[in-house]
Structure formats: C-alpha cells, structure tokens
C-alpha positions, -999 to +999 in steps of 0.1 A: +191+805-117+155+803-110+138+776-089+098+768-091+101+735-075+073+745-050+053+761-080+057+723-092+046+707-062+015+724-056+008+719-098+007+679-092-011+678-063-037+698-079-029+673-110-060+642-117-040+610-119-063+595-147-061+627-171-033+644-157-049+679-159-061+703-134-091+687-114-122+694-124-149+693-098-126+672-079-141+644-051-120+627-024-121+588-024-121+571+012-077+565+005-076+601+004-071+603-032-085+631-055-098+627-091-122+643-117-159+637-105-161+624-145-129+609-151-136+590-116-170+578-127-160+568-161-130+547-147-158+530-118-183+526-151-158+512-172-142+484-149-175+476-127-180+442-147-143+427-140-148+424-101-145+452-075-130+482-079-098+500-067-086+534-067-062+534-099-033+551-073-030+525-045-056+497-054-076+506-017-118+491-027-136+516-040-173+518-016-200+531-035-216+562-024-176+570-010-172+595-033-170+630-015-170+667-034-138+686-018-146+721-027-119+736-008-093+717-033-120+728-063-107+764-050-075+760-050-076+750-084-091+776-094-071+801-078-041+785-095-054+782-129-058+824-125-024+827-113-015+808-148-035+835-165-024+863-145+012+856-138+026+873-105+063+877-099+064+843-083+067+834-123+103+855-130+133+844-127+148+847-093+181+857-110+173+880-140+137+885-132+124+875-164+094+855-177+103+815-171+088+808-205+116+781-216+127+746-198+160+727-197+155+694-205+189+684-192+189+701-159+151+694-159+141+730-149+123+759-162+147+792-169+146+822-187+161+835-219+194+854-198+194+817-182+193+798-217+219+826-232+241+814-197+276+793-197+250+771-176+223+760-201+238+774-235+246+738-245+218+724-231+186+711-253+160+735-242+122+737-257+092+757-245+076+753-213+045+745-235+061+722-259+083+702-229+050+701-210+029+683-240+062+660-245+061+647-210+026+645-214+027+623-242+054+603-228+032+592-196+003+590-218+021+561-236+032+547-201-001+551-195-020+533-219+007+506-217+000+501-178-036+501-190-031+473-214-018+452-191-039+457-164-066+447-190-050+416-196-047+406-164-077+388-160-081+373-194-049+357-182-054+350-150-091+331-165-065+312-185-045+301-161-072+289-138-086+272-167-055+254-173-049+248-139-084+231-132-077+211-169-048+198-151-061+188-121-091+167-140-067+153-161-049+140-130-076+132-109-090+113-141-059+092-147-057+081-112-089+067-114-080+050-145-048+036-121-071+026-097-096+008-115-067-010-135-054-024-102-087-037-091-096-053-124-061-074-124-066-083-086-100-098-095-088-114-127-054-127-106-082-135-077-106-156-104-074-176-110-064-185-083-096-194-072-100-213-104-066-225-099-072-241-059-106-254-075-089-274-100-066-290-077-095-298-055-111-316-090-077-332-092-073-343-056-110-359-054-107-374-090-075-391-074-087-400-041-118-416-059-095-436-077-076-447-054-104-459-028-115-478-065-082-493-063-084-504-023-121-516-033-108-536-058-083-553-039-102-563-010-126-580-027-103-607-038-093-611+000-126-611+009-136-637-017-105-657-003-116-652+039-151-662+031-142-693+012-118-700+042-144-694+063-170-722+042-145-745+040-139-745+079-175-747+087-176-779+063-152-796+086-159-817+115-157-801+150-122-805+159-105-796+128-132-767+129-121-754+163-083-762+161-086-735+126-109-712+144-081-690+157-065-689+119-096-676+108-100-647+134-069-639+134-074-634+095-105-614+100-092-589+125-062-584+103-090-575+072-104-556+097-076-534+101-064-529+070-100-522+053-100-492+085-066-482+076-076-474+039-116-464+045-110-439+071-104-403+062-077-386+060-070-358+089-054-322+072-025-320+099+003-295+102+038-296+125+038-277+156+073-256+150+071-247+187+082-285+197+105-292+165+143-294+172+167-266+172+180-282+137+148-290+122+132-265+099+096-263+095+080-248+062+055-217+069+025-240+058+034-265+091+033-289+065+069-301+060+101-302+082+136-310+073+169-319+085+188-282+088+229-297+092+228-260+115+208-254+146+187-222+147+181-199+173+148-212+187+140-204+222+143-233+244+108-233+258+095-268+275+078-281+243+112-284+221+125-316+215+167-308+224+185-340+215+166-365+193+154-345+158+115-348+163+090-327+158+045-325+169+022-323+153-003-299+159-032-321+168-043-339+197-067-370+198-082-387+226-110-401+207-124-418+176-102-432+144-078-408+126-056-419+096-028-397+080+000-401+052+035-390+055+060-386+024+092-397+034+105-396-005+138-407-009+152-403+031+165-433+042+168-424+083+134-413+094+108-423+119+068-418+118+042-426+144+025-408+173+034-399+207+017-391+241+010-351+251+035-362+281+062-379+259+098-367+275+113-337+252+148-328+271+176-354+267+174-390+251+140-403+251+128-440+248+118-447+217+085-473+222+054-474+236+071-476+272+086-437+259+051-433+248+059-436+215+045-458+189+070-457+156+080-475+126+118-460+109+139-469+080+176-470+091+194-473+061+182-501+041+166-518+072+127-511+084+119-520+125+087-512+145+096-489+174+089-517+200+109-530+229+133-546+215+127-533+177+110-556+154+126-562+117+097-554+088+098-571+057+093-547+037+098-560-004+106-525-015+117-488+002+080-470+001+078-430-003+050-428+016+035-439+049-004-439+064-007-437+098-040-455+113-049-443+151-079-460+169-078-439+202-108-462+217-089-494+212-056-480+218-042-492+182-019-478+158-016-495+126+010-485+095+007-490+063+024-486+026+002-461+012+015-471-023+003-505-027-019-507+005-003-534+022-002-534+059+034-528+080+025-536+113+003-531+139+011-521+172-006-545+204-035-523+218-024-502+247-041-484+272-044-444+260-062-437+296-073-406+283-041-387+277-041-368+242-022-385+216-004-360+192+012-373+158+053-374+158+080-373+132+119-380+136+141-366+106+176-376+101+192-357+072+160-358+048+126-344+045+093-355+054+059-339+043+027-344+058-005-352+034-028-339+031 
C-alpha cells in the first residue's frame, strides 16, 4: 500500500493558513508564522479598526513593519508546485507503482487503482484525489468562516456586556445614594421632632413653673397682709404689751422669711451619684431616680457606698449660697430626704441627725418625724408626693417643705457647716423616689 505522508507534510507547511493554498510570495511574521504577502495584508487591513492585531494562528501582536519576505520558502514552493506538474516516482504507488490518483476516505490515504481493486479498500468510499481535496477544502472553509463569525462577534459582545456591566453598576451606585439620602432625610425629620418635642416640654415646664410661683405669690400676700396688720396693731400698743409681743412678731417674720426663700429660690437640676448608692438600690441611667431593688447587685464595694442603711448622694456638693430642690416620693410610705455632710459615715449603721451629719425628714408608715436627736413628730394633715428641699449653706439651715400646697415642714436649728461640702441624701425603703427637676 502506498504511503505519502511526508509528501503531506511538506504540502501543509507550504500551505497559507488564511487561504489554504500554496503561498504566494510568502513573508514570515515575528511568531514564525508564514502567510500570503496579500492575504496577510488584507487580514491586517480588514481588522486594523477593532484593536491590535494578532497573527490569525497563535494570536502573538502583529508589529508593523514585522513583516519579512522568506524567499527561500518562496522556492520551495515553487519547486513543489513543478513536482505537481511533473510528477517523479515519488508519486507511484510503493506497492504497484502506479499513479496515486484516487483517495480512501476511510483509511484517509491516497492509493492507486490495484489498491482500490484490493480486499483492502474495495469496500471503502473512495473519490479522486482532486474531488476529496476540494471536499476537505470546503469542509474547513465552512469551519472557517464559522470561526470567523464568531470571532467577529466577539467584540460586539463583549461592547455589550461592558455596557451592561457599567448599566449595572450606575444603577447600584444610584440606588445607594437614594438609601443614603433617605436615611438622612428621616434622621433630620426624627431630629426636628425631637427637638420640637424637648422644646415643648420646656414651654410646658415654664408655663407650669410660672403658674405655680403665681400660686406661691398669691398666697403670701394674704400672710403678708395678716404680719403687717400684726405688726400695726403692736406698734399701737403701749410699751410693755409692745415689747412682751415683740418676740411673736419676729418669730413670725423669720418664719415668712423662710418659707418665701423656700418657694422663691430656684430650683437646682441634680442627679444621684450611683457610686455611693446601696448594693440594693437601683439608680436609673439619667441619675435621676433610685429604687428599692428586694436583690443586692454586684457593685464594687469602694469607700463611697453606703453598705447597711439604703441611701444614696447626690451628685452635688454645696458649701455656699441657697439651693432648693424637690423630691417625688409618690406613693412610698418609708423613705427619708435631706442632705448630708461630704464626711457622713457610709460602712455600718450611721446616726441619722445632724450629730451623723445628717439633716432628714421620713415618713415611716403613716407617721412623719424630723431626723433630729430624739426625732420630732410632724403634723402633717395629709401624706404629700412630693418634698422641697431648702439649703442655706451661709446660715447653716435646712428648711422642708410640702411642695404641693407650700406649707412649711420644719426647719432644722442653724448649724455650723464649717466649710465642709454638703451633698444632698436620700434613704429608700421598698419604694421609689425621683429627683425634680
């Protein structure tokens, strides 16, 4: 059987890979590559405007001016082109020495008549060397122009796909500013009301405040219209009645006195220092209220802390000038409110009066007592839900009042501050008491 495999060999390497015919005027690309000097130039004018070019075998750039004329493979060509035109013995059969003119489509091999007319091939599909070269010729001219095709779609799609990529990316970048913008609009609109909100309480708070100091006005002046007639009719009296009533009076006029600067002065905004309140005490997160726990927590016992009685600082200090503050005591009915010394005794049972350095009033069940030594019974008419407190650090005097109806509890002796700070104090026994403001 004949063999022209390297026949075939040297054919395609003499082969252009754009027409797939013998080369003509054949150039050498930088790859090492070879082409038709036209076909070569048409494929470089042809594809110029997409982006750079690549040689159409292994996709190496294509330089301009790279283009080189290989006239030894120009030769070559020619010289086999005339052995096609003049064929040798190199085209017979090896075994029957006859003209390969016919190919075997299934063996995939040229042969010769005796070959065709063999056991071998004789049911084989056989065709012309001519006619099976022009059909796989067509066949990878179809391949061709499919590959072609595709390659020319590739950046129509590739355009498309960046386009929708970028569409994407605008769309996203657009709806998180659209998020972001949202957010801020309904923080300033939640800002405005709350600020709207705290200004309105404010209204309410100074509306009420006027109305009550309107209230307190009012009711001094009839005790003022009372003292001053007292104090006519005394000074219409002869001496000795005048003198043995003189102390009635003053002592009438310092207890005005107190009770128009319990009610005139105002009030301090005071909070609870949690770092001295009892392990069973629970102070809100705005200072401003503390409450009986029934649990102690687990508070660190620093020096401050209060460890038996259930008090509680606040966080102020005063050594000077007149301070006044309300306490809600609501519905409790064991409680205490006053002020302490800085250097009032915190571990174990303390001594609850001025001695202590405490200056208190309580309710103890359905009974009211000053804080003095021993405690003094109030008459109070009715259980009140909220106390003033009424410090006059320069005269050493504490003074309580109902801060319902503005009548006066009682009023501590002046002591002797000597400089120490005074901080306000609260005892709670099962209930809650709130500082106010």
């Amino acid at each position: 059987m004949a063999s022209a495999a390297p026949v075939q060999g040297i054919q395609e390497e003499t082969m252009c890979p754009i027409c797939l015919e013998y080369l003509m005027d054949p150039v050498t690309m930088d790859c090492g590559h070879n082409f038709c000097q036209g076909c070569i130039i048409n494929y470089c004018d042809k594809w110029e405007e997409y982006g750079p070019l690549e040689c159409p075998v292994c996709r190496d750039r294509i330089r301009k001016g790279s283009l080189r004329p290989n006239w030894q493979l120009g030769n070559i060509v020619r010289k086999i082109r005339q052995l096609e035109l003049n064929p040798s013995k190199e085209n017979l059969c090896e075994t029957h020495q006859e003209k390969l003119n016919l190919f075997c489509e299934e063996d995939r091999e040229a042969v010769c008549v005796a070959c065709w007319r063999s056991p071998q091939h004789r049911s084989h599909k056989v065709l012309l060397m001519e006619e099976a070269a022009q059909k796989y010729k067509d066949q990878i001219q179809l391949h061709l122009q499919s590959m072609m095709k595709e390659r020319d779609e590739i950046p129509a799609v590739k355009l498309n796909e960046e386009k929708r990529l970028l569409e994407l990316l605008v769309g996203a970048f657009r709806q998180k500013i659209v998020s972001v913008f949202k957010q801020l609009r309904q923080f300033l609109e939640d800002q405005e009301q709350l600020l709207l909100a705290q200004l309105e309480k404010l209204d309410k708070e100074i509306r009420k405040n006027q109305d009550e100091n309107a209230t307190k006005v009012s009711k001094e002046i009839p005790r003022l219209s009372e003292l001053i007639g007292e104090m006519e009719g005394m000074c219409r009296q002869p001496a000795s009645k005048f003198l043995q009533g003189s102390r009635t009076v003053t002592s009438s006029i310092k207890l005005l006195g107190s009770v128009r600067n319990g009610s005139s002065l105002p009030q301090v905004n005071m909070t609870l220092d949690p770092d001295t309140a009892h392990p069973e005490l629970i102070v809100s997160e705005d200072g401003k209220s503390a409450r009986w726990g029934f649990t102690e927590e687990d508070l660190p016992n620093n020096p401050e802390r209060f460890d038996i009685l259930p008090c509680v600082l606040g966080c102020d200090r005063f050594t000077s000038g007149r301070h006044c503050w309300e306490v809600e005591v609501g519905g409790g009915r064991f409680w205490a409110v006053g002020v302490a010394r800085e250097s009032v005794r915190r571990k174990g049972w303390i001594s609850r009066n001025p001695e202590g350095g405490i200056w208190a009033v309580e309710q103890c069940g359905d009974q009211y007592q000053a804080l003095t030594s021993p405690e003094s019974c109030l008459p109070l008419n009715q259980a009140t839900s909220r106390m003033r407190v009424s410090l006059d650090c320069e005269r050493g005097q504490v003074t309580f009042f109902d801060a319902e109806n503005q009548g006066l509890v009682f009023t501590f002796p002046p002591a002797s501050f000597t400089g120490e700070k005074i901080r306000p104090w609260l005892q709670v026994g099962r209930s809650q008491l709130r500082l106010c403001p």
